[in-house]
Structure formats: C-alpha cells, structure tokens
ZAKOLNU-68220 format. One record per residue: x, y, z of N, C-alpha, C, CB in turn. Coordinates in steps of 0.001 Angstrom, whole numbers, padded with zeros to 6 digits, always signed. Glycine has a CB too. Layout:
<rs>
XYZXYZXYZXYZ/...
</rs>
This chain:
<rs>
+004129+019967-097942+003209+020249-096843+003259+019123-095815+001770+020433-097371/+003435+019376-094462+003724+018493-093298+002160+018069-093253+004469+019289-091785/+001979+016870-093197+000524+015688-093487+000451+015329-091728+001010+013707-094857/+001544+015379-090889+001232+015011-089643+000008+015293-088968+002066+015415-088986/-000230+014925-088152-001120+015802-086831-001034+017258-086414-000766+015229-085507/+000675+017199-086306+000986+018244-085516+001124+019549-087002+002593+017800-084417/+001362+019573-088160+001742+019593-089191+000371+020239-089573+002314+018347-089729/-001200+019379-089627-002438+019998-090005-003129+021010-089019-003345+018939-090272/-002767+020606-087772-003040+021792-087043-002418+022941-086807-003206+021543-086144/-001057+022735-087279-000185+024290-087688-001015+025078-088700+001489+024036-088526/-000707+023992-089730-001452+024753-090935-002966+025861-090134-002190+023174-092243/-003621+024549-089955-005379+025047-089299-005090+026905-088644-006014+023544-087294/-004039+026570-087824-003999+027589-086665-003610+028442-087082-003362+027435-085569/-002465+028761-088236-001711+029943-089071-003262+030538-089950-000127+029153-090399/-003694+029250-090335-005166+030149-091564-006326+030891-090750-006333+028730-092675/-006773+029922-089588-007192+030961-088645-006985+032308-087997-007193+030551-088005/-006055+032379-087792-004980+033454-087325-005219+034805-088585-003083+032610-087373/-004876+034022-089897-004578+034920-090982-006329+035226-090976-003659+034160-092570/-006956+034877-091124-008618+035465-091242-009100+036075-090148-009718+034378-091475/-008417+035446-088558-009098+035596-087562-008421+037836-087623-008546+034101-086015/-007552+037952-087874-007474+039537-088051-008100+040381-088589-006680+039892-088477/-009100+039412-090018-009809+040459-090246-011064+040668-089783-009843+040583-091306/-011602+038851-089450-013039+038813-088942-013375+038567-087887-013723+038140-089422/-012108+038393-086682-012524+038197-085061-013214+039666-084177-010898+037730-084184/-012412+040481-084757-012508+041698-083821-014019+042309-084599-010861+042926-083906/-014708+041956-085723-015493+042883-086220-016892+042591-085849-015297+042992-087590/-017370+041557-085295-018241+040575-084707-018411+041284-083419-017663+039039-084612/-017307+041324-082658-017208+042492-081027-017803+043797-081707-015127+042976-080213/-017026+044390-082235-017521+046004-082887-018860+045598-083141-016685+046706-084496/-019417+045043-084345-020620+045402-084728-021830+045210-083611-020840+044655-085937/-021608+043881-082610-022326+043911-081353-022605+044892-080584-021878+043282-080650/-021116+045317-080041-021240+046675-079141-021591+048164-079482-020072+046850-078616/-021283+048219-080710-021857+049577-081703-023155+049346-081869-021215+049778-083282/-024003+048184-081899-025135+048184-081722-026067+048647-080351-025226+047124-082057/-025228+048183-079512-025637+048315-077783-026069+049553-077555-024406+048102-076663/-024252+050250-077534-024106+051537-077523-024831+052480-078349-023006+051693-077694/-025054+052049-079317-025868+053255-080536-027552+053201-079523-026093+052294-082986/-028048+052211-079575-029355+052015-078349-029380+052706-077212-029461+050682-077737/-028375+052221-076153-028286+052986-075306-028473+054524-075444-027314+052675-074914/-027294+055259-075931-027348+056289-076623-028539+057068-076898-026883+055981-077558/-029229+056341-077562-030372+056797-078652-031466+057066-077249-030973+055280-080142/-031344+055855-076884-032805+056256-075454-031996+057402-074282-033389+054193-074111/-031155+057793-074518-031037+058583-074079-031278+060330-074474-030210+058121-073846/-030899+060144-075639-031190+061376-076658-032480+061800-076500-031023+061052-078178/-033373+060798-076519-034857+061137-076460-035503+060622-075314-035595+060637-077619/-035096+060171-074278-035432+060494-073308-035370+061181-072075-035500+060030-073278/-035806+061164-070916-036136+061926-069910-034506+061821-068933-037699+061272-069164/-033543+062780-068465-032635+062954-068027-033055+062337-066707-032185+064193-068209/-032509+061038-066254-032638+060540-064827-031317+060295-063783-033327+059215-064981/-030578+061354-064217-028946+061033-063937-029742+061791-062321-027163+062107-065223/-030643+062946-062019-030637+063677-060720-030874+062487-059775-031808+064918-060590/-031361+061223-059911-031793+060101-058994-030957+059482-058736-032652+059287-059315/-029408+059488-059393-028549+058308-059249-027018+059406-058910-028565+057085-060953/-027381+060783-058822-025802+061213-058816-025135+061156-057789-025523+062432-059150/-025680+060953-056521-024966+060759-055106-024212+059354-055496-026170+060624-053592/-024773+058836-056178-023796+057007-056530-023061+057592-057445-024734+055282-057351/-022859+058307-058136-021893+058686-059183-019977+058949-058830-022618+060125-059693/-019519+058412-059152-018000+058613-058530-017316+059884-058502-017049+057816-059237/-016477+059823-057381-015996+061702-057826-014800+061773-059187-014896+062660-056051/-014977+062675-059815-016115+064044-059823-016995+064185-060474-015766+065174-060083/-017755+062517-060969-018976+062963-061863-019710+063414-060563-019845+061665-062944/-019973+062963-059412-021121+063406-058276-021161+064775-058385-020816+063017-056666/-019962+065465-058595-020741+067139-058423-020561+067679-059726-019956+068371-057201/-020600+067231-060858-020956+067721-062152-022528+068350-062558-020667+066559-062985/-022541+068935-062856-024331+068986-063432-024504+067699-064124-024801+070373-064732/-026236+067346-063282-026645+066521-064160-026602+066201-065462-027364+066558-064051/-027165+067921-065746-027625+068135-067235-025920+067698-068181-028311+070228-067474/-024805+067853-067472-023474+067622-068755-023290+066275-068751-021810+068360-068465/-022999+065405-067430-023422+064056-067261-024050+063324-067719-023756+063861-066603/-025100+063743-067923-026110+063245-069195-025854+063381-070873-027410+064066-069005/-025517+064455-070811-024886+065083-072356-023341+064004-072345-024396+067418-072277/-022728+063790-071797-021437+063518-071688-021787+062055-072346-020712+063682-070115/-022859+061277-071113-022844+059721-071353-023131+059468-073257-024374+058916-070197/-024678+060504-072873-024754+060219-074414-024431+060304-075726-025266+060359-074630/-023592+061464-075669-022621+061197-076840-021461+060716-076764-022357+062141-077455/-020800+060146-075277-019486+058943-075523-020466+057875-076214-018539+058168-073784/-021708+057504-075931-022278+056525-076389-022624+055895-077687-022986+056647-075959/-022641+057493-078361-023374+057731-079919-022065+057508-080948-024153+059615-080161/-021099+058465-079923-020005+058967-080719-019243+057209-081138-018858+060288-079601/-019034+056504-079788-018112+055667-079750-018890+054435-079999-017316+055741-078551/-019747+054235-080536-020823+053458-081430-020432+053549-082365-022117+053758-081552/-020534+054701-083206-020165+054779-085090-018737+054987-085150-020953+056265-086108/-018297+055327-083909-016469+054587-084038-016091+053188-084266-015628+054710-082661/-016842+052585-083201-016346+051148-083111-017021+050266-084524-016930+050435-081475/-018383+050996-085123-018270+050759-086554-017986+050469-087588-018261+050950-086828/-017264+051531-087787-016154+052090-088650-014725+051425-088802-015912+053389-088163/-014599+051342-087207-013058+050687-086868-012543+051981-086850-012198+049529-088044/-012802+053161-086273-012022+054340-086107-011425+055169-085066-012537+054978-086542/-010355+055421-084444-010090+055281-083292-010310+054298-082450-010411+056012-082924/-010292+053152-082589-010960+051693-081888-010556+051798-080390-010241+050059-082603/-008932+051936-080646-008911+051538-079054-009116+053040-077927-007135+050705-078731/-009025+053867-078521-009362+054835-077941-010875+055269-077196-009009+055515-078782/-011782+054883-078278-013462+055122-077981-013896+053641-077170-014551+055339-079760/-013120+052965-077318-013231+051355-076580-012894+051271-075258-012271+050256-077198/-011701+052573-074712-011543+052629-073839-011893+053048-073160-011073+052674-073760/-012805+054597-073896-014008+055661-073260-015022+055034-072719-014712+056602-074258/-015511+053856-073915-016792+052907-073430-016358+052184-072203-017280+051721-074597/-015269+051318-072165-014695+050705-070762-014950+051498-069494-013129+050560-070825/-014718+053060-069191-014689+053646-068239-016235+053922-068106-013729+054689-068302/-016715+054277-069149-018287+054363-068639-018807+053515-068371-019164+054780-069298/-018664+052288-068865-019205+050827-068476-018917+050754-067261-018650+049587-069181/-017955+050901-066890-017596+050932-065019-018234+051813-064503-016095+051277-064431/-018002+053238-064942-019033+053962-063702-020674+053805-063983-018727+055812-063632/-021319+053364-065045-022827+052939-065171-022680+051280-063948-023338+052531-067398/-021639+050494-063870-021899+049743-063342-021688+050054-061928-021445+048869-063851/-021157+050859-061244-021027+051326-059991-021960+052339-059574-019823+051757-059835/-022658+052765-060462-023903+053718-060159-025031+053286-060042-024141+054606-060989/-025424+051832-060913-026200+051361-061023-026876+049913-060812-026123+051737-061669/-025686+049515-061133-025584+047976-061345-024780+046923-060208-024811+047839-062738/-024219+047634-059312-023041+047083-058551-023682+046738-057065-021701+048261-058481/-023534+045899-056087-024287+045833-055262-023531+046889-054108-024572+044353-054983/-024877+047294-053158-024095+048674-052315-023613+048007-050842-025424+050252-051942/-023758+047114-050595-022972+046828-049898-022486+044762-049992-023643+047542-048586/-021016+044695-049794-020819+043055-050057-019404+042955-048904-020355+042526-052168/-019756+041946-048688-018244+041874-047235-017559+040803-047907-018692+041240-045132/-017774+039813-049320-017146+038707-049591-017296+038625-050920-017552+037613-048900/-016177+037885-052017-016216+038021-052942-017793+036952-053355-014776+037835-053393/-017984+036006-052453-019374+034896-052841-020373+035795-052334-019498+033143-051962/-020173+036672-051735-021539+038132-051491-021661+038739-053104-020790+039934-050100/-020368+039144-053174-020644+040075-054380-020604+039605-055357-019962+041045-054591/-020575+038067-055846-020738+036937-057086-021991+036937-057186-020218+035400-056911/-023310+037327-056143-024639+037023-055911-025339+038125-057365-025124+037475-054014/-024296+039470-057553-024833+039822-058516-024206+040080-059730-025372+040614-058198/-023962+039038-059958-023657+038560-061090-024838+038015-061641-022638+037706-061009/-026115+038858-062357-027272+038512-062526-027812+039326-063759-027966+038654-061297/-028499+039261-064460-029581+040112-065210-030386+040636-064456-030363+039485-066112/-031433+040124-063794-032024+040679-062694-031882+041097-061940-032413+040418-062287/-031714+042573-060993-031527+042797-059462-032251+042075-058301-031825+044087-059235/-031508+041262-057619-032811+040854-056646-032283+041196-055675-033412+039402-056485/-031926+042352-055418-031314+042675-053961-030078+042903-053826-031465+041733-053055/-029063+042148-054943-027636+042192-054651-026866+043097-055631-027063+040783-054686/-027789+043172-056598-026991+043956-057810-027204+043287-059227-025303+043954-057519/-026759+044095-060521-027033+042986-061593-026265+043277-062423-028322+042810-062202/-024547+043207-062288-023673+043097-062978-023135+042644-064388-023375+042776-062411/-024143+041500-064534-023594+040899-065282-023592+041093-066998-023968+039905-064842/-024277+041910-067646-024598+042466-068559-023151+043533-068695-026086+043002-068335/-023178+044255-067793-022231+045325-067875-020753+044630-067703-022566+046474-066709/-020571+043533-067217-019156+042828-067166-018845+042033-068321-019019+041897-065984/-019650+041449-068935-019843+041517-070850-019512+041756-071039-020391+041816-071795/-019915+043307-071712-019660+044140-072156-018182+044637-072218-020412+044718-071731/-017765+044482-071248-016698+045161-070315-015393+044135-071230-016994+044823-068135/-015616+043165-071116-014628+041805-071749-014955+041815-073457-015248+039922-070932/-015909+042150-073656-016206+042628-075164-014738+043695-075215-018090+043622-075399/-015054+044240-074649-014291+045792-075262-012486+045711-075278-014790+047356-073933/-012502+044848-073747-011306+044812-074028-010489+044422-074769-011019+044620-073533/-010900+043268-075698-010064+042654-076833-009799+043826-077854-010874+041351-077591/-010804+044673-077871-010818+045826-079159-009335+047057-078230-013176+046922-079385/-009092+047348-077027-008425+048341-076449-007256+047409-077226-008542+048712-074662/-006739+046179-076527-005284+045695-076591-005010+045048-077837-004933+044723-075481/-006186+044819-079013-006038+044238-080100-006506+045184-081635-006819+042968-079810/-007221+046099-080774-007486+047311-081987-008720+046547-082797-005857+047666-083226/-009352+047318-084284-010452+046973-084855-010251+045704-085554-010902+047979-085655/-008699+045512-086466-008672+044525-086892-008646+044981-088495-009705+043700-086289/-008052+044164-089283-008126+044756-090751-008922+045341-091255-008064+044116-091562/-010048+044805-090984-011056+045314-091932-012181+046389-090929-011910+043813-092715/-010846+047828-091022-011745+048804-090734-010514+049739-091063-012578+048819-089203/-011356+051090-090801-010751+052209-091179-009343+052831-090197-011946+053164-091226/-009357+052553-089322-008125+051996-088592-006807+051544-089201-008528+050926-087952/-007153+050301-089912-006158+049468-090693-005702+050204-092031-006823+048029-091060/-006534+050446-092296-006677+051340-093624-005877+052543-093780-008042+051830-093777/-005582+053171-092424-005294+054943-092733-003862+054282-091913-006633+056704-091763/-003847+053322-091296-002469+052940-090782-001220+052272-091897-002811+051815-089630/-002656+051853-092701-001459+051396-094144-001209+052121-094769-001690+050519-095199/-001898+053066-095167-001288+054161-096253-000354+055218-095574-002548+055043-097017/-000242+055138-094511+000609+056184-093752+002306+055101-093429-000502+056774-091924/+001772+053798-093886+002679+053088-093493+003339+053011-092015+003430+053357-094300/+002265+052841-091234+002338+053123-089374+001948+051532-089308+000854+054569-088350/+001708+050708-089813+001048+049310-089332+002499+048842-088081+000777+047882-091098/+002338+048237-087126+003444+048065-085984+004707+046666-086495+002407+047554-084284/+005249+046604-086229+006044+045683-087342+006055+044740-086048+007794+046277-088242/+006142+044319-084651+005746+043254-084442+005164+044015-082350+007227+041826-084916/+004640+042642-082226+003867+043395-080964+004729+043390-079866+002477+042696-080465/+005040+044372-078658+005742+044453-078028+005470+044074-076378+006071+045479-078419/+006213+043524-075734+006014+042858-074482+006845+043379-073502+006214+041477-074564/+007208+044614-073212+008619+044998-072547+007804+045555-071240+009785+046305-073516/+008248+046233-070245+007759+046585-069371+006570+047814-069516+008781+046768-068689/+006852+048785-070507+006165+049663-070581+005066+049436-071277+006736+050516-070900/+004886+048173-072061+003641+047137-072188+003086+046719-070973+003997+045852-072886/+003439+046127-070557+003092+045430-069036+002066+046767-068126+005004+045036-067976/+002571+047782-068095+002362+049093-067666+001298+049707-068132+003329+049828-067910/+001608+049681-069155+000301+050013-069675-000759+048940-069656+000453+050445-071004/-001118+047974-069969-001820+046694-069590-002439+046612-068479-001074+045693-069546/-001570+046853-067449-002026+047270-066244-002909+048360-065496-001224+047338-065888/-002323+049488-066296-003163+050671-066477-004567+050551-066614-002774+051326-067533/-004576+050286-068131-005787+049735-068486-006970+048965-067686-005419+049029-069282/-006284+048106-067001-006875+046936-066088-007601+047734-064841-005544+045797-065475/-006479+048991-064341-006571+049062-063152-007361+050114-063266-005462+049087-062391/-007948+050913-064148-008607+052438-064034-009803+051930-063438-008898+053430-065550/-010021+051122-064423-011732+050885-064616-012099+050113-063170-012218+049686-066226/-011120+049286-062549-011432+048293-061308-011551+048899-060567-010678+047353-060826/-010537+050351-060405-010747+051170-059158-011809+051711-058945-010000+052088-059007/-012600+051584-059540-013864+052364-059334-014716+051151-058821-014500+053188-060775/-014673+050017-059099-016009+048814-058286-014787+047770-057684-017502+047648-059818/-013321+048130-057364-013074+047473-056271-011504+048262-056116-013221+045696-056449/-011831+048991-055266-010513+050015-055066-009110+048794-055019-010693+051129-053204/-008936+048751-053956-008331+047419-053554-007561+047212-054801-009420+046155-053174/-007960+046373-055444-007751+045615-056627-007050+046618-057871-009254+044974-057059/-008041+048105-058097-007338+048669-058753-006043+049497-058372-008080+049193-059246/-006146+049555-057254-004921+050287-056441-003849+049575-056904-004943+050250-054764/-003562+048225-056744-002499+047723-056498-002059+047233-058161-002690+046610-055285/-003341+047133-058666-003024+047273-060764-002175+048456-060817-004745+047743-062076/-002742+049649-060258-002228+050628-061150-000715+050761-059925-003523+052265-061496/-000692+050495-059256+000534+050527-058511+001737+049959-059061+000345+049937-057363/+001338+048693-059589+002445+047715-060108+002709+048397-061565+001895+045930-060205/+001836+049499-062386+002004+050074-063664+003026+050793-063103+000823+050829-064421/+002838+051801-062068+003936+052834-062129+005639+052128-061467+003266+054288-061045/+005365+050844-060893+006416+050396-060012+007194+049907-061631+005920+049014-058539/+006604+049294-062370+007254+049068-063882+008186+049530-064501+006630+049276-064705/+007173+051712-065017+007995+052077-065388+009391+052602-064487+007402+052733-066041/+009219+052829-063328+010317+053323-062326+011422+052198-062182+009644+053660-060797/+011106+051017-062606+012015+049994-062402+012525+049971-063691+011484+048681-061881/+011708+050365-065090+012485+050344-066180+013291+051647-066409+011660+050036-067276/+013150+052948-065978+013898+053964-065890+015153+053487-065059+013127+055097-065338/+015084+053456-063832+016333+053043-062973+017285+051979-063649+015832+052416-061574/+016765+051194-064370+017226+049863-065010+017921+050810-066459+015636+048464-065384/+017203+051489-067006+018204+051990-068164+019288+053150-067698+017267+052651-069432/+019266+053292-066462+020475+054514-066325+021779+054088-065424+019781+055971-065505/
</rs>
C-alpha cells in the first residue's frame, strides 16, 4: 500500500467513490421525493388555482384545460416522488420533475420583466419582493440533475433490475452523441426562463449530431 500523500488520498478518493455510488445519489432522491410527494399531496386536496396563473403558463400548457393541467402537475408530482424513492425509472421521472420545475418556475416564480442578468439575480430569493423568487425552484432544479446524468445509484431498484438483466453500462461514454444529449437536457428546460440561452443549447445538440453523421460517412 502506497503510505505517500499522494498514495492516501488515492486510496481516500477510490473508497469514496466506491460508497459514494451507493449513498451520494440517495440523499438527493429521498429529499426531493419528499418535496414532491408534499407538493403533490396539497394539491390532491386542494383547491385547483392553475385558472389564475394560465395566461403565464407556456405554450401549450396556456390553452390546455385547467382542470388536466392540474391533474397532469399532480400526478407527475406523486408519481415521480415514489419513483425517485424507489430508484425507479430515475432518470426519466427526474427529468419530468426538471421540466415542471421550469414551467412552475416561469409561471410563478420567475420575474416578469428583467433587462440584465444583475436585474434578474434580484430574484434569486425565497421571498418575492417584486422581482421574483427563484431560488427554491433552482435547487431543486440542480438536485435533479445529478439523478438525470448519474441515475439513482446502487442502492435502488434501478440498479437492481439492471443487474439481473445484466444491462449495467460497462463504462460511461463521452462521444458526441453524449455531448448532445447533455445539451439537450440543459437546453429544454432553459428555453422556457431564458430562450436565448436555450436556443443556442439545443442548437449546438443538433449541430453535434449532424457533425457526427457527416463525420461517419
């Protein structure tokens, strides 16, 4: 065993690593499955207030019925709560939660008008005082994503039905159509609270794969 410096912090960082798979990602889940199951729940039993906020709603939730909009939020909410649980479908219901987290934060939470990014840093707040109150929902938002690009983590049912099927990924991949997708990811949810920004995410996804098609022929 290497006794060095450099030698004990290998060691440190490999044992971390080896635990951090089963117990990093489950700490995120059990937090946000908590949120979400709440959220959810006050919604189930309470009073449908989506008719006050649907003109802010993005197209095409704006011309949806309230009444499915409402049904919709609350069981992505319920559903993808005792997913992220479980560890079941992780990155999938993680990603459902991501997109609703964006449009609850652009419906609700986002300030309605900002000409500068130190305008629109103002609500970056718990409180609304005029500018917006982002910051709860951008949490959240960075919660989730480790679970989309890193999945539940061993110790869930995820890991479990991937081992016995013998599907576990034999090492992680970085090629363009990673990149692409990454980007994807990045760019759905931005386009909705800063076009701009997601435009040119999801632009550089499709410029990827077209550069990796042309490149293999």
């Amino acid at each position: 065993m290497d006794k060095s410096p450099t030698g004990l912090w290998l060691g440190l960082t490999e044992r971390l690593e080896g635990s951090g798979r089963w117990l990093a990602p489950l700490g995120l889940r059990l937090l946000l499955a908590w949120e979400f199951w709440e959220a959810g729940m006050q919604k189930l039993r309470g009073e449908n207030w989506f008719a006050a906020i649907q003109d802010k709603f993005p197209p095409p939730l704006d011309v949806l019925p309230v009444g499915l909009s409402w049904q919709l939020a609350t069981w992505a909410e319920l559903v993808g709560a005792v997913a992220l649980l479980l560890g079941l479908g992780t990155r999938l219901f993680a990603f459902v939660l991501l997109v609703l987290t964006a449009v609850a934060t652009f419906s609700v939470h986002w300030p309605a008008d900002w000409a500068s990014l130190q305008e629109l840093w103002r609500g970056y707040a718990i409180s609304d005082k005029g500018f917006g109150n982002f910051k709860l929902p951008l949490l959240f938002a960075a919660m989730l994503l480790p679970l989309v690009f890193h999945g539940a983590g061993r110790l869930s049912l995820d890991a479990l039905l991937a081992a016995g099927n013998d599907a576990l990924p034999e090492r992680p991949l970085a090629d363009p159509v990673a990149w692409a997708l990454g980007l994807a990811v990045l760019g759905l949810p931005a386009l909705l609270l800063v076009p701009a920004v997601g435009l040119v995410l999801l632009a550089l996804s499709v410029l990827l794969l077209v550069a990796r098609r042309l490149l293999a022929t």
